[in-house]
NUVO-963285 format. One record per residue: residue number from 1; residue in three letters; x, y, z of N, C-alpha, C in turn. Coordinates in nm, 4 decimals, padded with zeros to 6 digits, always signed. Example, Ala and Ser with C-alpha at 12.3 -4.5 7.8 and 13.67 -1.06 7.14 Angstrom:
{k->1; r->Ala; npx->+01.3190; npy->-00.5690; npz->+00.7800; capx->+01.2300; capy->-00.4500; capz->+00.7800; cpx->+01.3200; cpy->-00.3300; cpz->+00.7800}
{k->2; r->Ser; npx->+01.2850; npy->-00.2250; npz->+00.7080; capx->+01.3670; capy->-00.1060; capz->+00.7140; cpx->+01.2900; cpy->+00.0030; cpz->+00.7870}
//
This chain:
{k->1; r->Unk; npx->-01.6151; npy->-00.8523; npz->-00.9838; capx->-01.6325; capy->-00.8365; capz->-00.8409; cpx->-01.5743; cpy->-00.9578; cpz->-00.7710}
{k->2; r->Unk; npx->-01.4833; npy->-00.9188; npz->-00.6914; capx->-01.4320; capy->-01.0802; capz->-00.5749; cpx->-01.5047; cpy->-01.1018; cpz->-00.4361}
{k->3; r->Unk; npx->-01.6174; npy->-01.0270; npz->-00.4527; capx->-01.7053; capy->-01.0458; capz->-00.2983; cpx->-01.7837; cpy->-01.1769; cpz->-00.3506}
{k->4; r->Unk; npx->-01.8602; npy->-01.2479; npz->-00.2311; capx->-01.9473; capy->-01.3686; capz->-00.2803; cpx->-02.0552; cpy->-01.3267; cpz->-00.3064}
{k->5; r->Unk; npx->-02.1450; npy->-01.4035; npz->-00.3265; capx->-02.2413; capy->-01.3473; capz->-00.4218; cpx->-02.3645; cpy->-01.3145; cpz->-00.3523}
{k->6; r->Unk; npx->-02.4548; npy->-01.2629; npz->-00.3526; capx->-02.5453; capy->-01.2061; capz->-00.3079; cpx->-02.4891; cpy->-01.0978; cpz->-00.1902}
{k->7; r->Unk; npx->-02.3372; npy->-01.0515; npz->-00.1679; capx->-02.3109; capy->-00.9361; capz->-00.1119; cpx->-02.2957; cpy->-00.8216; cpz->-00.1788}
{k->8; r->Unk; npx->-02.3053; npy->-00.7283; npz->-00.0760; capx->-02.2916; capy->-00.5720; capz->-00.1398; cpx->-02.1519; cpy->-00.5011; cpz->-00.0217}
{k->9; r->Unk; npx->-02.1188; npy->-00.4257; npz->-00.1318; capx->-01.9692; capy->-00.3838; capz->-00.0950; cpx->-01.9789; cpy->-00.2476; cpz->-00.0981}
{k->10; r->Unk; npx->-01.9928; npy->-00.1847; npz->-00.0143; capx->-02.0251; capy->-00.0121; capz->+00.0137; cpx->-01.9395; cpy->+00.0395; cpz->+00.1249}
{k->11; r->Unk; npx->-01.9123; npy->+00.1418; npz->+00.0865; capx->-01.8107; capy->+00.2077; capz->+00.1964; cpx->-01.6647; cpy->+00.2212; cpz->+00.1151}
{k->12; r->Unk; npx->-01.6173; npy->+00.3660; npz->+00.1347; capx->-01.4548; capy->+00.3884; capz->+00.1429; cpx->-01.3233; cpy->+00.3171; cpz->+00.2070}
{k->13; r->Unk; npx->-01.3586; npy->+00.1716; npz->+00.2903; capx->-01.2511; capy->+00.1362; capz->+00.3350; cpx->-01.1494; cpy->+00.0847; cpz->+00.2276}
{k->14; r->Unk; npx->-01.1750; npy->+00.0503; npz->+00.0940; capx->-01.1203; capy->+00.0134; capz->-00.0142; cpx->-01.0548; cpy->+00.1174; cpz->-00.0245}
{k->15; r->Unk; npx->-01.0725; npy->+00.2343; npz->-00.0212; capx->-00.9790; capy->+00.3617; capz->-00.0386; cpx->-00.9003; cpy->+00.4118; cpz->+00.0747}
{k->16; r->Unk; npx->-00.9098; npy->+00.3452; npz->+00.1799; capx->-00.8660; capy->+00.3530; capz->+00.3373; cpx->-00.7020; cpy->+00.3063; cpz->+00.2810}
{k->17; r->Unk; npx->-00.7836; npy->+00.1403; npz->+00.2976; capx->-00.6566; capy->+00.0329; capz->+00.2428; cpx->-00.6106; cpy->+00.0768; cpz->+00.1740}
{k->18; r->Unk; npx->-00.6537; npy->+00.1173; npz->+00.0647; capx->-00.5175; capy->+00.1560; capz->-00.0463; cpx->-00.4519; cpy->+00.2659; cpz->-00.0722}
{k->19; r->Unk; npx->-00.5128; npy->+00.3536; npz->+00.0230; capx->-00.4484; capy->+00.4681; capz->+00.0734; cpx->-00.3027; cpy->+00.4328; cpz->+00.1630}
{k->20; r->Unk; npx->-00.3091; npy->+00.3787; npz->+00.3088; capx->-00.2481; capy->+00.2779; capz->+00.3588; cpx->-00.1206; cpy->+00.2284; cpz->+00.2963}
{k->21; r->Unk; npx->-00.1710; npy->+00.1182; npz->+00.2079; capx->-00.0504; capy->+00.0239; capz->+00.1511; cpx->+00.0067; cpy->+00.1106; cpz->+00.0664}
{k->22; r->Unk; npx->-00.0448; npy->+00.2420; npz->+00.0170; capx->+00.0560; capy->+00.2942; capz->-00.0997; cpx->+00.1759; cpy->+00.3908; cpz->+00.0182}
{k->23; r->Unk; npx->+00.1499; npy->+00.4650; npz->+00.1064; capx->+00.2234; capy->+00.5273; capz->+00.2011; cpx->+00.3254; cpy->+00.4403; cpz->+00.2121}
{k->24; r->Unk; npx->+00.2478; npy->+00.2723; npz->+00.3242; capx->+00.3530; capy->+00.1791; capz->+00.3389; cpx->+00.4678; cpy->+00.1152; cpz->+00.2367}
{k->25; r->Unk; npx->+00.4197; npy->+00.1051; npz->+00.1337; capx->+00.4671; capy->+00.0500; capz->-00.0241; cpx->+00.5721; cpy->+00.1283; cpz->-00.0623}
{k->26; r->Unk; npx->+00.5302; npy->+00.2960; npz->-00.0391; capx->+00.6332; capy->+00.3818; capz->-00.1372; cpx->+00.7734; cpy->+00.4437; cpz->-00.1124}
{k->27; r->Unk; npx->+00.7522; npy->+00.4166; npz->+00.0378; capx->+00.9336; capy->+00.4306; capz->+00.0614; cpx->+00.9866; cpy->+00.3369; cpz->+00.0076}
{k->28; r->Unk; npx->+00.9599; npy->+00.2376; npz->+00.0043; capx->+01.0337; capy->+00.1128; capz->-00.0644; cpx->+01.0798; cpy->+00.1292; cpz->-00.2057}
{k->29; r->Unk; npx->+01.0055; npy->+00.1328; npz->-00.2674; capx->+00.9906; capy->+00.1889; capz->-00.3979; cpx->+01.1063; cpy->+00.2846; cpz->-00.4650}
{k->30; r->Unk; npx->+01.0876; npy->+00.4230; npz->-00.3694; capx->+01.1500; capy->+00.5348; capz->-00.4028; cpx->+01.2933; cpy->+00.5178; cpz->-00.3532}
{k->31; r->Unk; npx->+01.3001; npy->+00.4470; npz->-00.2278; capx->+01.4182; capy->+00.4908; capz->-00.1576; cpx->+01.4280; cpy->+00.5748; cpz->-00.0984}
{k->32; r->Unk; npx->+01.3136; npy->+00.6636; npz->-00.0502; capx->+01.3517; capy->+00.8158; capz->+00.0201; cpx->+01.3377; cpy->+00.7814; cpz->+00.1602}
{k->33; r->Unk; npx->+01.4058; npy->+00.8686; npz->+00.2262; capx->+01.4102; capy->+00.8355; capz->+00.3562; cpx->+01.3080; cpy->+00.8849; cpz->+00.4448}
{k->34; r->Unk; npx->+01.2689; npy->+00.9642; npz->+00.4028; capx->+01.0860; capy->+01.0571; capz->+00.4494; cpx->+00.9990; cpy->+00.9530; cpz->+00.4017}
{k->35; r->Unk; npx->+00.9658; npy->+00.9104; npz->+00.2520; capx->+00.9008; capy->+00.8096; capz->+00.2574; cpx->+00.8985; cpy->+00.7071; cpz->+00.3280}
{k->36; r->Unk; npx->+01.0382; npy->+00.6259; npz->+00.3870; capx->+01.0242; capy->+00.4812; capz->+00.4532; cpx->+00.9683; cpy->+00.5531; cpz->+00.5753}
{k->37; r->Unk; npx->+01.0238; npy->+00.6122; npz->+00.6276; capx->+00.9400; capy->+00.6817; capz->+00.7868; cpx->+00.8067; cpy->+00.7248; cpz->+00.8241}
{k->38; r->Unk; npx->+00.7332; npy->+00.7611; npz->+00.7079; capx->+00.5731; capy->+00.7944; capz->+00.6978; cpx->+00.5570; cpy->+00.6434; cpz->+00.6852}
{k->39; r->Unk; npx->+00.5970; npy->+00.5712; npz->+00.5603; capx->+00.5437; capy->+00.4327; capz->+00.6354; cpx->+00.5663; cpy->+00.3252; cpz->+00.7321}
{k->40; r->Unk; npx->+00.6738; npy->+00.3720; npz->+00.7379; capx->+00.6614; capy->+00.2848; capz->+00.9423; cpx->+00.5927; cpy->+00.3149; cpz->+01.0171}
{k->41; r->Unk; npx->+00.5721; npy->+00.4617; npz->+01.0205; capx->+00.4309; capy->+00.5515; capz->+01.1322; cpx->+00.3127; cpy->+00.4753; cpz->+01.0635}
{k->42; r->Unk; npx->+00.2830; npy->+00.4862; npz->+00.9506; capx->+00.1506; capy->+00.4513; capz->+00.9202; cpx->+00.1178; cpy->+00.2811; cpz->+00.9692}
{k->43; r->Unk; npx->+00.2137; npy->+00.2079; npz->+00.9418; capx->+00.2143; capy->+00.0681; capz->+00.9594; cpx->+00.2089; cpy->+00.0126; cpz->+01.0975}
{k->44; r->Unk; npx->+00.2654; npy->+00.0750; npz->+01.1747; capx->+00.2733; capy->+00.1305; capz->+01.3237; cpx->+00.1562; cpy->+00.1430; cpz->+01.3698}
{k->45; r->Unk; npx->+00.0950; npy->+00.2340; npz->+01.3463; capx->-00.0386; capy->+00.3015; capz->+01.3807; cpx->-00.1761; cpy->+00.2409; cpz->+01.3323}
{k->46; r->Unk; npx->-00.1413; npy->+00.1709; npz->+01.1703; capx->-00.2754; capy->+00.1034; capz->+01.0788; cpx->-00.2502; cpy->+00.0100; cpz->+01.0558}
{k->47; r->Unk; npx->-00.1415; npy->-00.0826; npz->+01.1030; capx->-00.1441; capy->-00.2148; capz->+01.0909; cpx->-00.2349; cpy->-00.3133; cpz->+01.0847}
{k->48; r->Unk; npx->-00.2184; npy->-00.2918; npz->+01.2796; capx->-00.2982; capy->-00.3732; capz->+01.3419; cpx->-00.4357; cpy->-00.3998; cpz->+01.3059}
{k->49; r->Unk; npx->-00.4683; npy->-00.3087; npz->+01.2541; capx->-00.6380; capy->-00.3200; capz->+01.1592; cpx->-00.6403; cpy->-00.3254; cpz->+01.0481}
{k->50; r->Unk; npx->-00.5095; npy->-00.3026; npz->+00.9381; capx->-00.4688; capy->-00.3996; capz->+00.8711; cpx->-00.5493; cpy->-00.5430; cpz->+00.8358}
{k->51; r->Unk; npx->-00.4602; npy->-00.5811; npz->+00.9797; capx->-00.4204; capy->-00.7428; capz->+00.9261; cpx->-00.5685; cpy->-00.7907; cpz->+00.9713}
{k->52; r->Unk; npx->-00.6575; npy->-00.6904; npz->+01.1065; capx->-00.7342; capy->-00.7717; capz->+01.2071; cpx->-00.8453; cpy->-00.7954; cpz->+01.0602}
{k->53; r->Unk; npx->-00.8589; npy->-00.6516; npz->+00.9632; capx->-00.9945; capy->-00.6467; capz->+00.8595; cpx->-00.9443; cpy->-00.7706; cpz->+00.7969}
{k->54; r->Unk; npx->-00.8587; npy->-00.8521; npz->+00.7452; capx->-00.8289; capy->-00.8999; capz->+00.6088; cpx->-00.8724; cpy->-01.0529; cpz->+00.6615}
{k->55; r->Unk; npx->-00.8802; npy->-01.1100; npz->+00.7935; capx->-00.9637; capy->-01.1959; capz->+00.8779; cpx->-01.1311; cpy->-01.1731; cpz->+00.8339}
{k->56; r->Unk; npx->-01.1795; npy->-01.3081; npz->+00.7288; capx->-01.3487; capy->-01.2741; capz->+00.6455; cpx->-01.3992; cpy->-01.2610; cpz->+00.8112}
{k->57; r->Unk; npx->-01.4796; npy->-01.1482; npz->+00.8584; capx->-01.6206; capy->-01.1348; capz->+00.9138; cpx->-01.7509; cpy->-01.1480; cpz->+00.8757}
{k->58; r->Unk; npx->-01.8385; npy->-01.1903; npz->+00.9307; capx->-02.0029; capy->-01.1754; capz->+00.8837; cpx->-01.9907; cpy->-01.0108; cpz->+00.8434}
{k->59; r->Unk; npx->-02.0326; npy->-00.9731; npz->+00.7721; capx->-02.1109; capy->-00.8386; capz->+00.7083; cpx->-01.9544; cpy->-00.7277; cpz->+00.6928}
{k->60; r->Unk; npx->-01.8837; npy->-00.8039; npz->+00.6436; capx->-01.7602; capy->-00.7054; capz->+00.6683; cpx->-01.7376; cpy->-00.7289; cpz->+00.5182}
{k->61; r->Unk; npx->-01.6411; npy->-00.6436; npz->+00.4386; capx->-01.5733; capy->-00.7336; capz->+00.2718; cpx->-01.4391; cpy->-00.6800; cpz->+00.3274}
{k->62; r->Unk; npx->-01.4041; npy->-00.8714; npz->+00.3617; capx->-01.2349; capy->-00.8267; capz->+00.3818; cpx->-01.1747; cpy->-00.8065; cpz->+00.2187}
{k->63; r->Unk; npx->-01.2595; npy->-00.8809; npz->+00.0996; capx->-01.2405; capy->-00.8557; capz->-00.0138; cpx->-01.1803; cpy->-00.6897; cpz->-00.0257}
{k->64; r->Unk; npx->-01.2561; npy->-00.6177; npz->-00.0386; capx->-01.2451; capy->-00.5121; capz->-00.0618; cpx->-01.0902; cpy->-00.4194; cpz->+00.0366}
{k->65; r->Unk; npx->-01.0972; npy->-00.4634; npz->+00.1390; capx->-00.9694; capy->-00.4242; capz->+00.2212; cpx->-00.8366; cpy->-00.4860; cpz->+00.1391}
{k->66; r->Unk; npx->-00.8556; npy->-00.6391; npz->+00.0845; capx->-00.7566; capy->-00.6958; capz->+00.0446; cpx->-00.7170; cpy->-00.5915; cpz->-00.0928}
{k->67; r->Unk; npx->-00.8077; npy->-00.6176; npz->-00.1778; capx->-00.7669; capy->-00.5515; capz->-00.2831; cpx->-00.7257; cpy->-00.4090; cpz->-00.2744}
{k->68; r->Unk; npx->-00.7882; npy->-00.3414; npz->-00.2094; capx->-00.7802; capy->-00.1669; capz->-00.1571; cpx->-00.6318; cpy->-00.1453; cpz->-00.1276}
{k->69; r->Unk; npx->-00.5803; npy->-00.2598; npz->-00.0693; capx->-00.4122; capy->-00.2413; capz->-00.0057; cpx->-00.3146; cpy->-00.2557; cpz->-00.1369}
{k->70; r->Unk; npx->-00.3404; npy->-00.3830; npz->-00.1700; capx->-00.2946; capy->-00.4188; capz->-00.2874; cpx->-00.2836; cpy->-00.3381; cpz->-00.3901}
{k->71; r->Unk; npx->-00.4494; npy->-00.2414; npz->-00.4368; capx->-00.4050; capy->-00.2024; capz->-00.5753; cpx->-00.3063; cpy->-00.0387; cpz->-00.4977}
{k->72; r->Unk; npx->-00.3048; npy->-00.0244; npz->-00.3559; capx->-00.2015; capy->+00.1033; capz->-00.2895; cpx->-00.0697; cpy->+00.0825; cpz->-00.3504}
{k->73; r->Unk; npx->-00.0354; npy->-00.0616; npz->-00.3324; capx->+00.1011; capy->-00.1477; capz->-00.3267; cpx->+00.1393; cpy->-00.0949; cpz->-00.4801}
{k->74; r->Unk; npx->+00.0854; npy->-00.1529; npz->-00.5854; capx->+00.0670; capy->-00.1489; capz->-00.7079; cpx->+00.0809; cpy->-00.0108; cpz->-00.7217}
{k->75; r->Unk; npx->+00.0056; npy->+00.0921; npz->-00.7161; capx->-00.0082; capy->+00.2584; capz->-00.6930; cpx->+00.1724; cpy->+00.3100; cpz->-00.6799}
{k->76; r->Unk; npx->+00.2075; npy->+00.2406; npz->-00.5483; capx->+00.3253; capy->+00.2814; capz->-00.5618; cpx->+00.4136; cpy->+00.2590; cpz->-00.6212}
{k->77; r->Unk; npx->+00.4256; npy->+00.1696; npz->-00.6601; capx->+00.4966; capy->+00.0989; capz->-00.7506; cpx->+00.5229; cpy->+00.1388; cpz->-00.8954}
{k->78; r->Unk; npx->+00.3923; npy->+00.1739; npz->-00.9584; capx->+00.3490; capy->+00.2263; capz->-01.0876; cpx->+00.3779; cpy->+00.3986; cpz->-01.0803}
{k->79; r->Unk; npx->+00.3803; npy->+00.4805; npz->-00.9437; capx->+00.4095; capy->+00.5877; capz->-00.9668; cpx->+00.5841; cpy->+00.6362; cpz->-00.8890}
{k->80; r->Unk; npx->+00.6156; npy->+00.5227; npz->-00.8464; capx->+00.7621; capy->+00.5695; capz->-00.8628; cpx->+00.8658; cpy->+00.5535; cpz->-00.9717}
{k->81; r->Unk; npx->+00.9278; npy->+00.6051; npz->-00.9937; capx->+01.0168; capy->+00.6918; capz->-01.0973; cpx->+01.1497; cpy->+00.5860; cpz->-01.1014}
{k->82; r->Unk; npx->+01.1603; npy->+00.5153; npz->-01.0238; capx->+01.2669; capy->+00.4055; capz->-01.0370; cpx->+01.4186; cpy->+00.4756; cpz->-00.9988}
{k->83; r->Unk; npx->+01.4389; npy->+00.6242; npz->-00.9505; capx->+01.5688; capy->+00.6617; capz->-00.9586; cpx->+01.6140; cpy->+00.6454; cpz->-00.8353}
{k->84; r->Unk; npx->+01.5402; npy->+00.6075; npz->-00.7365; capx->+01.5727; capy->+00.6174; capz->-00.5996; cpx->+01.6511; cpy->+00.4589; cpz->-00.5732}
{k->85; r->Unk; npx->+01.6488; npy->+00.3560; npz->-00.6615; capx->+01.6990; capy->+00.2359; capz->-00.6625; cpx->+01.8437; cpy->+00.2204; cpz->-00.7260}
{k->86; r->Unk; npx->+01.8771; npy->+00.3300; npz->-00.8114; capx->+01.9973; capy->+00.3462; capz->-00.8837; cpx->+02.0781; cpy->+00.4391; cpz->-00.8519}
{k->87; r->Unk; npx->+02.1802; npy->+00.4466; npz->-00.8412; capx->+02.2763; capy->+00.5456; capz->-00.8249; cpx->+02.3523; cpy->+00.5805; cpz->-00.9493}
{k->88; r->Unk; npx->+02.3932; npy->+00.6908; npz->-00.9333; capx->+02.4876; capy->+00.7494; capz->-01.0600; cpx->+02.5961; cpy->+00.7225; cpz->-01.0265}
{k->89; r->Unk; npx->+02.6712; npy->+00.6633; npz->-01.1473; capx->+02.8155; capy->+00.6721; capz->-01.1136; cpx->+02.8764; cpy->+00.7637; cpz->-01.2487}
{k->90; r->Unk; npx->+02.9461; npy->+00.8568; npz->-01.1581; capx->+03.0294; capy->+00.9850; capz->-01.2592; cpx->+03.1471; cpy->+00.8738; cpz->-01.3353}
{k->91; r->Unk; npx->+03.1769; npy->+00.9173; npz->-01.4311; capx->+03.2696; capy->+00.8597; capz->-01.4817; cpx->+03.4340; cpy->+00.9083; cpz->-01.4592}
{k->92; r->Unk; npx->+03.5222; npy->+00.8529; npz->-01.4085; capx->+03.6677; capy->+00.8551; capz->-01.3578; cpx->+03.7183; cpy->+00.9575; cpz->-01.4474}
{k->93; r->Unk; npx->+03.8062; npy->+01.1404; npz->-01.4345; capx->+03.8502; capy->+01.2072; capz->-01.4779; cpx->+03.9998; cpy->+01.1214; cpz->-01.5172}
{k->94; r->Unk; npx->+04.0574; npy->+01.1155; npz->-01.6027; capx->+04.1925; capy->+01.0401; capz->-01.6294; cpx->+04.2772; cpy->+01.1055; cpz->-01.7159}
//
């Protein structure tokens, strides 16, 4: 657990965040052009609360936001396919 100690960490925003960062994360990733555009909208739109949660509050776990984005980031990362970074090159008819 990365919360301090005597806290309790309840609630789906961990699945918010990493819902979030994997959208934002996976155009990158893939290279698709639908993907980078869902995450500009999303980043656009969920930024700003983003960045405001990851600022520690009394009774808040920015812990949990941090990691929630992060393991999204990771998510995407681990489930793209790597072909969207490479191109084929046909080989020259001669």
């Amino acid at each position: 657990m990365t919360a301090g100690s005597g806290t309790d960490t309840v609630g789906a925003s961990g699945v918010v965040f990493g819902y979030a960062g994997f959208l934002i994360a996976r155009g990158f990733f893939t290279r698709n052009i639908g993907a980078l555009l869902i995450g500009v909208v999303v980043a656009l739109l969920f930024g700003g609360a983003l960045a405001a949660d990851l600022v520690p509050q009394t009774g808040i776990s920015w812990e949990d936001h941090l990691f929630g984005g992060l393991g999204g980031i990771l998510a995407a990362r681990l489930l793209s396919d790597g072909r969207g970074a490479k191109t084929a090159i046909a080989p020259r008819a001669t």
